[in-house]
C-alpha positions as CSV (number, residue, x, y, z in Angstrom):
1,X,-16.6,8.5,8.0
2,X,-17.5,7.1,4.3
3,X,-20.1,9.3,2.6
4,X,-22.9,7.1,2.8
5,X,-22.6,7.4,6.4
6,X,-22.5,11.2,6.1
7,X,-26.0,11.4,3.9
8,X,-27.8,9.3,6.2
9,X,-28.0,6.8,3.4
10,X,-28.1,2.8,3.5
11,X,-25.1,0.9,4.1
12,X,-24.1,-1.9,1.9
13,X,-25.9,-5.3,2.6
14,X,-24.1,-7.8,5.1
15,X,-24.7,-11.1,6.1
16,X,-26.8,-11.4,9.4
17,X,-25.0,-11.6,12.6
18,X,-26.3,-13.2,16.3
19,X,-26.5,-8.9,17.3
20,X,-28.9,-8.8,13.8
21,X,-30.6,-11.8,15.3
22,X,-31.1,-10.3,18.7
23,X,-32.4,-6.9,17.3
24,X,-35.1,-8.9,15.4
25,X,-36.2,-11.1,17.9
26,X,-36.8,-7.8,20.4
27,X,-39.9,-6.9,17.8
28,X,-41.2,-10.4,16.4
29,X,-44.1,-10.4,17.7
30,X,-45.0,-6.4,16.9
31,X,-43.5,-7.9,13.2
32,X,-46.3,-10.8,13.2
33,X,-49.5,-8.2,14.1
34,X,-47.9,-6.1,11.7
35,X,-48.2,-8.3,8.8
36,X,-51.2,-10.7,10.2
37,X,-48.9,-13.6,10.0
38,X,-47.6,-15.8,12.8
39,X,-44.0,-16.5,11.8
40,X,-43.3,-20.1,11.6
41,X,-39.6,-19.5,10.7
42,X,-37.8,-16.5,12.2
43,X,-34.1,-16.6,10.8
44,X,-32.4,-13.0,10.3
45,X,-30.3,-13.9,7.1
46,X,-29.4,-9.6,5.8
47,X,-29.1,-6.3,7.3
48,X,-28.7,-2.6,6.5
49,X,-27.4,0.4,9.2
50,X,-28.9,3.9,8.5
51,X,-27.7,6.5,11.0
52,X,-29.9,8.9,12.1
53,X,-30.4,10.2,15.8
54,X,-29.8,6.8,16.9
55,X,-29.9,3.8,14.5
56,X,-32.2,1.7,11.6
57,X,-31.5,-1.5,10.8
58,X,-33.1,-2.8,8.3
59,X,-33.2,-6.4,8.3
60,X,-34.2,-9.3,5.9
61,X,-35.6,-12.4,7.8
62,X,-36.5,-15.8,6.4
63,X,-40.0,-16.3,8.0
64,X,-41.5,-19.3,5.5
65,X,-40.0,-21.7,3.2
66,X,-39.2,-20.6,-0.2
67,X,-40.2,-17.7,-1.8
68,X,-41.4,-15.5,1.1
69,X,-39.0,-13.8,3.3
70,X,-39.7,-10.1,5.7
71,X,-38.2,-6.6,5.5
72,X,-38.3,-5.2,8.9
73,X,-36.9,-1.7,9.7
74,X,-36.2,-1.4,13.1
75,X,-34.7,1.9,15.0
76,X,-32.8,2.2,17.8
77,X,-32.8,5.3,19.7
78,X,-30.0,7.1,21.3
79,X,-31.3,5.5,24.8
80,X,-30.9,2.1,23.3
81,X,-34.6,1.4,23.3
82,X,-35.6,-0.6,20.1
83,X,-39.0,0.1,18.0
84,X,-40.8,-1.8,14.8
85,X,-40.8,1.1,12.2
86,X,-42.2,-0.9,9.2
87,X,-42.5,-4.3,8.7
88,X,-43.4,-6.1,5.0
89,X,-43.5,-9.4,3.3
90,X,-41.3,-9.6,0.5
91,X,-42.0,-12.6,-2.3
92,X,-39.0,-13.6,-3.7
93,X,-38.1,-14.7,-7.0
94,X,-37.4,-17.9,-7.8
95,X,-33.7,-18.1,-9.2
């Protein structure tokens, strides 16, 4: 097991998979009251694994056109049951 694993921390960011995609779609709609937004674009593009006792992923999804995307943090529990733990709009930079 690498160290980050060990301390709980982050892993390294990946590129989105169709699982990633899945995972976000099970709490769009807790994302949208969240931030008071109805996502007009829903497209998981980054995630993030933190173990804990279970799972957070934390997951960047393209939910406008350029600059805005969302951070959600989602956990999944040792039962496999999903929950919204935080969700935020990030602005982006332009490059």
């Amino acid at each position: 097991m690498s160290d980050a694993r060990k301390s709980g921390a982050w892993s390294e960011p990946k590129p989105a998979t169709q699982e990633t995609q899945d995972i976000a779609d099970k709490v769009k709609k807790a994302a949208e009251e969240q931030v008071g937004m109805v996502f007009k674009v829903y497209k998981a593009i980054e995630y993030q694994t933190q173990v804990v006792a279970g799972t957070n992923f934390r997951i960047i999804i393209k939910v406008t056109d350029f600059p805005q995307n969302a951070e959600l943090v989602v956990f999944r529990n040792l039962e496999d049951q999903y929950s919204l733990t935080s969700a935020k709009l990030l602005i982006m930079e332009k490059p």
